[in-house]
C-alpha positions as CSV (number, residue, x, y, z in Angstrom):
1,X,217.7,167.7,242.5
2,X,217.4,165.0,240.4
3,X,220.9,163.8,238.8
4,X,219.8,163.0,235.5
5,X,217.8,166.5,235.3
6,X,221.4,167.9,237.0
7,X,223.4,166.4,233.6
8,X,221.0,167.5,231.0
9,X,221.4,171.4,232.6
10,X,225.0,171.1,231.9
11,X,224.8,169.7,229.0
12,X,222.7,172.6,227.7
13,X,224.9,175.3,229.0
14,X,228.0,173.5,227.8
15,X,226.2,173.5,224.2
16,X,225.1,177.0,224.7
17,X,229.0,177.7,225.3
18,X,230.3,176.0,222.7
19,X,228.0,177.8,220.0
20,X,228.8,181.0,221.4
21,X,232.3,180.1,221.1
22,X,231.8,179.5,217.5
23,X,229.7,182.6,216.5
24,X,232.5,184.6,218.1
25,X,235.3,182.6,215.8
26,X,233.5,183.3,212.8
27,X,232.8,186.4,213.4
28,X,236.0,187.1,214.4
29,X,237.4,185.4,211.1
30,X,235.1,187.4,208.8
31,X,236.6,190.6,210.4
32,X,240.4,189.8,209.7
33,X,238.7,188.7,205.6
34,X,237.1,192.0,205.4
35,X,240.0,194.2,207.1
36,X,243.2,194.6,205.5
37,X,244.3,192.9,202.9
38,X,247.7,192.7,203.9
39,X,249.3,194.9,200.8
40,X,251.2,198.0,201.5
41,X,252.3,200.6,198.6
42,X,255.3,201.0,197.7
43,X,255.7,203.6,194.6
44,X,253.5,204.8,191.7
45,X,254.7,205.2,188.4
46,X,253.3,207.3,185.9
47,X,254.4,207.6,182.4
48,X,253.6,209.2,179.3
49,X,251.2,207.2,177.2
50,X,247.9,206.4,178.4
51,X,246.8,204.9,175.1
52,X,247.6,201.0,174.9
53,X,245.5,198.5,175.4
54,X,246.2,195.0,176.8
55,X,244.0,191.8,176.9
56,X,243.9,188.6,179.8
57,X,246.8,186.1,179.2
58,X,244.2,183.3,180.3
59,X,240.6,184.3,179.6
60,X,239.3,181.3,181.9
61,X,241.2,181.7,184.8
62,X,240.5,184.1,188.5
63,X,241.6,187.3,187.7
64,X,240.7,190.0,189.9
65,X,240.1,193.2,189.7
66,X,241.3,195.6,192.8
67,X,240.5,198.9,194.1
68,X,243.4,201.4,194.0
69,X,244.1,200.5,197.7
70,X,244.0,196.1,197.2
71,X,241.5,195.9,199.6
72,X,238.3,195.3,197.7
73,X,237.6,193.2,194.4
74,X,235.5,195.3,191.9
75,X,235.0,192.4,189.6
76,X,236.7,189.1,188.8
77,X,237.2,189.6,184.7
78,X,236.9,186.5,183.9
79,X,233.5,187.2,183.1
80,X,234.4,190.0,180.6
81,X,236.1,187.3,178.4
82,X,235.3,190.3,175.0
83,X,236.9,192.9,177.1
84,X,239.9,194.4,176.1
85,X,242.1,196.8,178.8
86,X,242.8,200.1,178.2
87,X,246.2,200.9,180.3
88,X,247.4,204.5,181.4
89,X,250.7,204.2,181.5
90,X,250.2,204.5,185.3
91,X,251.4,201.5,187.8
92,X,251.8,200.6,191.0
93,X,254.3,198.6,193.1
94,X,252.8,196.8,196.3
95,X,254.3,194.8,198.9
96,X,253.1,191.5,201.0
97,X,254.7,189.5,202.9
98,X,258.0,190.9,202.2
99,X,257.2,190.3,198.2
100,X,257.0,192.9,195.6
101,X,254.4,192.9,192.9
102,X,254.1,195.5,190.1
103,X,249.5,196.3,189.5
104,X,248.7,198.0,186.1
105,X,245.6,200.9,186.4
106,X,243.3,199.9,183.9
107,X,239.7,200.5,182.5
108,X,237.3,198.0,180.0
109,X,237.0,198.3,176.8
110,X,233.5,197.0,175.8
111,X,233.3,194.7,172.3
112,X,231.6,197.3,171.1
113,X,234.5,199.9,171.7
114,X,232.7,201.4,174.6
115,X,236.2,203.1,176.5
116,X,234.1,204.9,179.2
117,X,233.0,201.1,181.2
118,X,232.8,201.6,184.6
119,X,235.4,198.4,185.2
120,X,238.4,200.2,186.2
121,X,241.2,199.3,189.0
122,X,244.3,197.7,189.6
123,X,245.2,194.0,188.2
124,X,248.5,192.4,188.4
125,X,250.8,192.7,185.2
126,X,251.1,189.1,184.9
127,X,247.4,188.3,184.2
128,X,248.1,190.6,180.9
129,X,249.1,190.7,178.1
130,X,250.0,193.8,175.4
131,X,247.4,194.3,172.5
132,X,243.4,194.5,172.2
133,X,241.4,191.0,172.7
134,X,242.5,188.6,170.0
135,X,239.0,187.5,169.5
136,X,238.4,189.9,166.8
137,X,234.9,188.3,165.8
138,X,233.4,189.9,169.0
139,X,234.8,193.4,168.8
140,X,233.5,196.0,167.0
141,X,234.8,199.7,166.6
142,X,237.9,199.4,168.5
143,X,239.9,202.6,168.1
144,X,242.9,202.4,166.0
145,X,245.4,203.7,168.8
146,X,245.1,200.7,170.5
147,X,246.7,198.4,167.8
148,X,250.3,197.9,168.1
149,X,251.1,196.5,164.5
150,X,250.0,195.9,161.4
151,X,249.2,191.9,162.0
152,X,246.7,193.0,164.8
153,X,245.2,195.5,162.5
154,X,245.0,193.7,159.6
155,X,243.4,190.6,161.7
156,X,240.9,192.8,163.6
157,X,239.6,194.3,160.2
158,X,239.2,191.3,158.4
159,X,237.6,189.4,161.4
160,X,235.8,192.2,162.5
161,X,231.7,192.9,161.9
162,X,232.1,196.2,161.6
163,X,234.6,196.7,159.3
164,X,233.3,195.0,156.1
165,X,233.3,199.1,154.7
166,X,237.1,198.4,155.5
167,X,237.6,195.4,153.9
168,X,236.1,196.4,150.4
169,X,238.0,199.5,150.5
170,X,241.6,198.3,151.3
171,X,240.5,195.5,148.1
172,X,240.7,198.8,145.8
173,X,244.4,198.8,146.6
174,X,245.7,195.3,146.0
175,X,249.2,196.2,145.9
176,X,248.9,199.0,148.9
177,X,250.0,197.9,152.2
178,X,248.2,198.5,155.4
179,X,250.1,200.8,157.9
180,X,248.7,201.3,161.6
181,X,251.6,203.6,161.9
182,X,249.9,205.7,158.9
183,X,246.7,205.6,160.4
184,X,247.8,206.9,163.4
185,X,250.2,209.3,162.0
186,X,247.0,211.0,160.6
187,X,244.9,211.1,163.9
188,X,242.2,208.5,162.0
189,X,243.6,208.5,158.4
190,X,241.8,211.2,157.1
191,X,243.8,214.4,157.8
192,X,242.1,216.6,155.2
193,X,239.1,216.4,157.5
194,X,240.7,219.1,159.6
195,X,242.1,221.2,156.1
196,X,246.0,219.4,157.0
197,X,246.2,217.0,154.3
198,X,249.9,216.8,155.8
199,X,251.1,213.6,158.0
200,X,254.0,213.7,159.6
201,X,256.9,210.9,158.3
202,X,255.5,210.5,155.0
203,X,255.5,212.0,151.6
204,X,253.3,212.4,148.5
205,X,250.4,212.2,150.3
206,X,247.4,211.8,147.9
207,X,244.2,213.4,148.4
208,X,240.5,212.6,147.7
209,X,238.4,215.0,149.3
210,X,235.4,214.0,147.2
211,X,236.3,210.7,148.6
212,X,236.4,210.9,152.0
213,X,232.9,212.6,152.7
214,X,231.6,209.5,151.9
215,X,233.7,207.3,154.3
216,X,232.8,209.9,157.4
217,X,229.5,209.8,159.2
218,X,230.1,213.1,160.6
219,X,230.2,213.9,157.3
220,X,227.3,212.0,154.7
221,X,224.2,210.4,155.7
222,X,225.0,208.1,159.5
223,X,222.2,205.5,158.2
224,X,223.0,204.5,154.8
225,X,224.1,200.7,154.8
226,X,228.1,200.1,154.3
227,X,227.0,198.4,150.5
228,X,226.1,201.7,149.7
229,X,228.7,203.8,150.8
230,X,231.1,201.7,149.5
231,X,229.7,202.2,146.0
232,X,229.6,205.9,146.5
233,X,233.1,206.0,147.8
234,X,234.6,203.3,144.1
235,X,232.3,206.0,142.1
236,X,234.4,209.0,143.7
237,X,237.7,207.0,143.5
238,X,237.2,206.4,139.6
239,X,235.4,210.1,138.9
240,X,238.5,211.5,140.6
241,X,241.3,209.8,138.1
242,X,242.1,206.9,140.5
243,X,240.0,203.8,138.5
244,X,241.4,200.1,139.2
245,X,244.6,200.2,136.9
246,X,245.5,203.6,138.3
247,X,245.2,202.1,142.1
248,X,246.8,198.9,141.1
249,X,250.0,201.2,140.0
250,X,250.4,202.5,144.1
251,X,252.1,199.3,145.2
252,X,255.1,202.5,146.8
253,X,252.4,203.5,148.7
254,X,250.8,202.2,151.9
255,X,247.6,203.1,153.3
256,X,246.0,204.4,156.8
257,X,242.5,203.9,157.4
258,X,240.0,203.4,160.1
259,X,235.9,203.3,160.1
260,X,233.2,202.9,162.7
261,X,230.2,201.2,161.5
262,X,228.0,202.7,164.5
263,X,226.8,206.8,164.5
264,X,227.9,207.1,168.5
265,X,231.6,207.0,167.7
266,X,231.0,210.4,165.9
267,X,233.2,212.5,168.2
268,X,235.1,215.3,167.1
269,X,238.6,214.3,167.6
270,X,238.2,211.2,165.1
271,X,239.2,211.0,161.7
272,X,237.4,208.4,159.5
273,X,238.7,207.6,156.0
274,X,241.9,206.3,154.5
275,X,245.3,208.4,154.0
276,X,247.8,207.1,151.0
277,X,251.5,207.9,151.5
278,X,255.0,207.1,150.7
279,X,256.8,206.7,153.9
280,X,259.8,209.0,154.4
């Protein structure tokens, strides 16, 4: 046989070789990516109050979301940049290369106060940070639970689209401070919606049933714009005894409040309105 045809045959076969020999490293390499991760569990912890909410310390960086198991990314959330995290009060502690790292269980919170998203999993506690998304501009309808103070309230409802009802209200109180404790003392600030105008911690609790219809979509007319409501609900206020000197007088008092500017919050176990009280 001819030599030169001799060399080109092995230099085929040892091309042939060397590409199987690649295909099988690559594939082998995709298997040990895909397999498992690597993380072992530890412990779960599970505490008492599912209703906090925390936000991403760096809204720009990779921060993954995990299945329960770390094996599988459901979604880097760096892309939900509006999102804020609901946490459960349920952690867990997982272990790789002899390190320990504690993962929160956590679900979105849409901007628009959606709590049912389908983003839920496990995320390290490092990438977060207490408290709903700062970037109150974007978020609308966020449930009052999930504010931990009165500065984050305050912010959210003056920053907020859909709480310019809010804002025009709380300005018929001047001298009234906001309370997020208050608020959540009476389950949505309005606790004559369930016939208990009683909240717990607080005294002289003053009541405006005529009032509070008005603030409620469960209650008056889901479609009217929030310009009219809020003249409806001054009209009530000033036809019930409270006009402005009267509510400039209630600087002892502080106030509770919370309102949803869209109809598919209306579930039962809300409260819309406003509550004024003396604290205990």
């Amino acid at each position: 046989m001819n030599q030169k045809v001799v060399t080109i045959k092995r230099q085929i076969k040892f091309l042939t070789l060397l590409t199987l020999s690649l295909i099988i490293g690559l594939a082998t390499t995709m298997i040990c990516t895909s397999a498992d991760s690597g993380y072992t569990i530890v412990k779960k912890i599970v505490g008492n109050h599912p209703n906090s909410a925390y936000h991403l310390t760096n809204r720009s960086k990779n921060t993954y979301l995990w299945n329960s198991n770390h094996t599988k990314v459901k979604a880097n959330l760096k892309h939900f940049k509006n999102y804020s995290w609901r946490y459960y009060d349920q952690s867990v502690i997982l272990s790789h290369n002899s390190k320990k790292s504690v993962y929160y269980y956590v679900q979105g919170i849409t901007p628009n106060g959606n709590e049912g998203s389908k983003l839920q999993g496990i995320v390290w506690h490092g990438y977060l940070a207490p408290g709903v998304n700062p970037n109150y501009q974007q978020l609308n309808n966020i449930n009052f639970r999930y504010f931990n103070n009165d500065k984050e309230y305050l912010s959210y409802i003056q920053k907020s689209p859909s709480q310019k009802l809010t804002r025009e209200v709380l300005k018929l109180f001047p001298n009234t401070q906001l309370s997020i404790q208050l608020t959540k003392a009476a389950g949505g600030a309005s606790a004559w919606d369930f016939n208990d105008p009683t909240v717990k911690g607080y005294k002289d609790v003053l009541e405006f049933p005529t009032v509070q219809r008005y603030f409620n979509k469960r209650f008056y007319k889901q479609n009217i714009s929030d310009n009219k409501r809020f003249k409806l609900i001054k009209s009530a206020l000033d036809k019930s005894g409270y006009n402005q000197t009267k509510r400039v007088a209630l600087g002892q008092y502080q106030i509770g409040i919370y309102y949803y500017n869209n109809p598919h919050r209306l579930i039962t176990d809300e409260a819309p309105g406003f509550t004024i009280a003396v604290p205990e």
